[in-house]
C-alpha positions in Angstrom: 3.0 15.8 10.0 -0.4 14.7 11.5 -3.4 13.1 9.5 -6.7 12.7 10.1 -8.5 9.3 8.4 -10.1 11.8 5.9 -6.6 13.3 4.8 -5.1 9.6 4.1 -8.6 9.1 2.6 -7.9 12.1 0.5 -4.0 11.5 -0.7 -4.7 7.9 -1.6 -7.9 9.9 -4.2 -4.4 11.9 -5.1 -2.4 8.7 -5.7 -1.7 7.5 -9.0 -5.3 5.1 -9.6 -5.9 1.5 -10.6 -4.0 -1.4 -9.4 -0.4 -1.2 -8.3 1.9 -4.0 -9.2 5.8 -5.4 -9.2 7.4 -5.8 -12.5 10.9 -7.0 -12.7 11.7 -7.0 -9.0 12.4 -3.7 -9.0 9.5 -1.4 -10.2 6.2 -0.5 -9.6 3.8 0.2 -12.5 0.2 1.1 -12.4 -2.4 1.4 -15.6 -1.4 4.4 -17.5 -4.0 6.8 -19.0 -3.1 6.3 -22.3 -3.7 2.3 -22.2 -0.8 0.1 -20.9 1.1 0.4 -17.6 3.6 2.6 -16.9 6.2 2.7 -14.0 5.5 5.0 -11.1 7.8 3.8 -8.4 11.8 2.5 -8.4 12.8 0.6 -5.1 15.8 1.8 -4.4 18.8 0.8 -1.7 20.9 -1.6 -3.8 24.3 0.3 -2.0 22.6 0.6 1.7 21.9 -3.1 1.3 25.3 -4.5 -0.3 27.9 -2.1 0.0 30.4 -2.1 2.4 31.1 1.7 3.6 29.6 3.2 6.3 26.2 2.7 7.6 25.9 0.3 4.6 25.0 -3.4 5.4 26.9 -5.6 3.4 24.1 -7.9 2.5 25.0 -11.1 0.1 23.4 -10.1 -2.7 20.6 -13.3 -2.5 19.3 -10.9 0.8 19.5 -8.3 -0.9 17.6 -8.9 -3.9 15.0 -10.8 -1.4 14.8 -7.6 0.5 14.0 -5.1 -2.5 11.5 -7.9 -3.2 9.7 -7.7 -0.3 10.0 -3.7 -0.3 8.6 -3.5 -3.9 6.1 -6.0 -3.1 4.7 -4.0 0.0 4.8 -0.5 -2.0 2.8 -1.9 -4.7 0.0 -3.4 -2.1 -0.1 0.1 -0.6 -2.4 2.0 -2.3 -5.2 -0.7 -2.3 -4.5 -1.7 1.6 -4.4 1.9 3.0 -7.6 2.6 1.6 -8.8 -0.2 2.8 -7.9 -0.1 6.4 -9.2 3.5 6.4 -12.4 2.7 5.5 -12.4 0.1 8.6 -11.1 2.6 10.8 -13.9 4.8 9.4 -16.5 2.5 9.8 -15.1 1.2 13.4 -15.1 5.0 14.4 -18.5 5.1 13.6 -19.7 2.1 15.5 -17.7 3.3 18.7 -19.0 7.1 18.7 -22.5 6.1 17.5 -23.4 2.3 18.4 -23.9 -0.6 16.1 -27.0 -0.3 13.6 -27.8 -1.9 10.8 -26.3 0.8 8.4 -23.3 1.2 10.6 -22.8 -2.5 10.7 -23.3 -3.0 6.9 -20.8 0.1 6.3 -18.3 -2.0 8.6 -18.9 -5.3 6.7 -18.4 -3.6 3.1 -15.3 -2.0 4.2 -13.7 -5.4 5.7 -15.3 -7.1 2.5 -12.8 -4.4 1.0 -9.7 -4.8 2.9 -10.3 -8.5 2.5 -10.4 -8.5 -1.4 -7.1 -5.8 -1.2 -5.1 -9.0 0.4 -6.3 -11.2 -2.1 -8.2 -13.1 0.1 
């Protein structure tokens, strides 16, 4: 499957909205329509990680558990860091095919301004 910057552009306006985050190490839960969160996403691999049969890993389960961490962590940033990477390859697209303007250059500052603010920075 290829995608163009406008078709990521599009499926992340498809995605679930608002802010993506971890709860209990192993879910990700977004704002709900009807007020509150609600869970959108399980991370998943428990048995690929810890078990013992084929193919499996055999991970202590302190890796494990550090792994699915860092998994859920990543899947919840997702949304918010896609978009905002987009919008700096749109922008940088821009600057290459056109040359730098004013505009151009304020459209490339607002979208690292975004991807910035999506790493907490």
């Amino acid at each position: 499957m290829t995608l163009t910057l406008d078709g990521l552009l599009e499926i992340c306006g498809k995605a679930t909205p608002g802010k993506w985050r971890q709860i209990e190490g192993l879910g990700i839960w977004a704002p709900s329509a009807r007020g509150g969160e609600t869970k959108i996403l399980d991370v998943r691999g428990w048995g690929y990680l810890t078990g013992l049969g084929h193919g499996a890993l055999g991970l202590p389960e302190d890796q494990a558990i550090a792994i699915q961490e860092a998994n859920g962590e990543l899947a919840a940033l997702g949304p918010t860091v896609v978009s905002a990477l987009l919008r700096v390859a749109k922008a940088a697209d821009a600057i290459v095919a056109n040359g730098m303007s004013g505009e151009r250059f304020a459209k490339l500052e607002a979208a690292q301004a975004a991807l910035h603010t999506a790493l907490g920075e």
